[in-house]
C-alpha positions as CSV (number, residue, x, y, z in Angstrom):
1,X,-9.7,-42.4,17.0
2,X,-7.7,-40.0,14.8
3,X,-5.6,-40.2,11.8
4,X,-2.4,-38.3,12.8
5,X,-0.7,-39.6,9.4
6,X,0.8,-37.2,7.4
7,X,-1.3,-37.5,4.7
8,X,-4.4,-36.7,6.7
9,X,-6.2,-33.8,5.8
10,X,-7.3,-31.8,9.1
11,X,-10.4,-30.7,9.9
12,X,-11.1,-26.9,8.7
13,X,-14.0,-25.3,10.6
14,X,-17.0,-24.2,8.7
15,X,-16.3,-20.9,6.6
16,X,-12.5,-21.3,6.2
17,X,-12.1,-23.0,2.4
18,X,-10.2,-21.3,0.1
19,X,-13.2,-21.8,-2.3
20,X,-16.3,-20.1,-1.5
21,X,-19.6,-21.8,-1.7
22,X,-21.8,-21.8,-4.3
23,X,-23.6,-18.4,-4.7
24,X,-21.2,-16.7,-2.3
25,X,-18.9,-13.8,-3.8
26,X,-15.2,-14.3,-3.2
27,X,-14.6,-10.9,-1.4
28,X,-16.7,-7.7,-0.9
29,X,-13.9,-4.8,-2.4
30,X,-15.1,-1.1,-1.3
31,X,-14.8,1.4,-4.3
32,X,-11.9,3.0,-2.8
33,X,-9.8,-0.2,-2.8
34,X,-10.8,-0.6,-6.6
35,X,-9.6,2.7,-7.4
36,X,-6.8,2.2,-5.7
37,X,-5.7,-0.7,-7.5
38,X,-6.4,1.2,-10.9
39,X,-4.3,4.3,-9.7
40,X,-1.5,1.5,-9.6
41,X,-1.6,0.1,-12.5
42,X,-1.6,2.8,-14.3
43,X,1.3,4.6,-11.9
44,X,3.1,1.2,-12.4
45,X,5.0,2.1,-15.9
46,X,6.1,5.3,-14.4
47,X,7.7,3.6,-11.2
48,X,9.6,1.8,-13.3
49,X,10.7,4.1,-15.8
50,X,12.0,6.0,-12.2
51,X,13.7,3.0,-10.9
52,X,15.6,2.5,-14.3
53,X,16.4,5.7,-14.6
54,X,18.2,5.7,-11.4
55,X,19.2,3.0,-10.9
56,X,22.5,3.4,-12.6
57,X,23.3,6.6,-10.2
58,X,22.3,4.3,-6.7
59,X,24.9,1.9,-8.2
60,X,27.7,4.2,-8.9
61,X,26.9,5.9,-5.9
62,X,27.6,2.5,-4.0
63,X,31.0,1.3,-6.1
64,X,32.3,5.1,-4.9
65,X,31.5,4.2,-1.0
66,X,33.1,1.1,-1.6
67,X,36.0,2.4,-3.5
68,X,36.4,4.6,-0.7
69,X,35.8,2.0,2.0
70,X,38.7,0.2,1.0
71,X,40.9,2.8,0.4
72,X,40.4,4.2,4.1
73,X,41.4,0.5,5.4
74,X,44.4,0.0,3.4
């Protein structure tokens, strides 16, 4: 018979833990990914420096269309 409780862990099938076995790497990461990751953390400062640069124009930019919005409906 089976625990159906709530509490009862279920069964995983072999190879699916979140933890790999002992001697086993966690991933396998081609070069390109790894590069890629490093070309985004170093891009990441200047995304932000972007965003908060313009962020203050998108905002105006929205106020006037919804300045205007209401105006048109009275």
């Amino acid at each position: 018979m089976s625990d159906s409780s709530p509490g009862a862990a279920a069964a995983e099938p072999p190879g699916t833990s979140l933890v790999p076995a002992h001697g086993e790497s966690r991933s396998h990461r081609t070069v390109s990914q790894i590069l890629k990751d490093i070309a985004l953390f170093f891009a990441a400062p200047f995304v932000t420096l972007a965003y908060l640069t313009l962020f203050p124009f998108i905002g105006l930019a929205m106020l006037g269309q919804a300045w205007r919005h209401r105006k048109e409906a009275g």
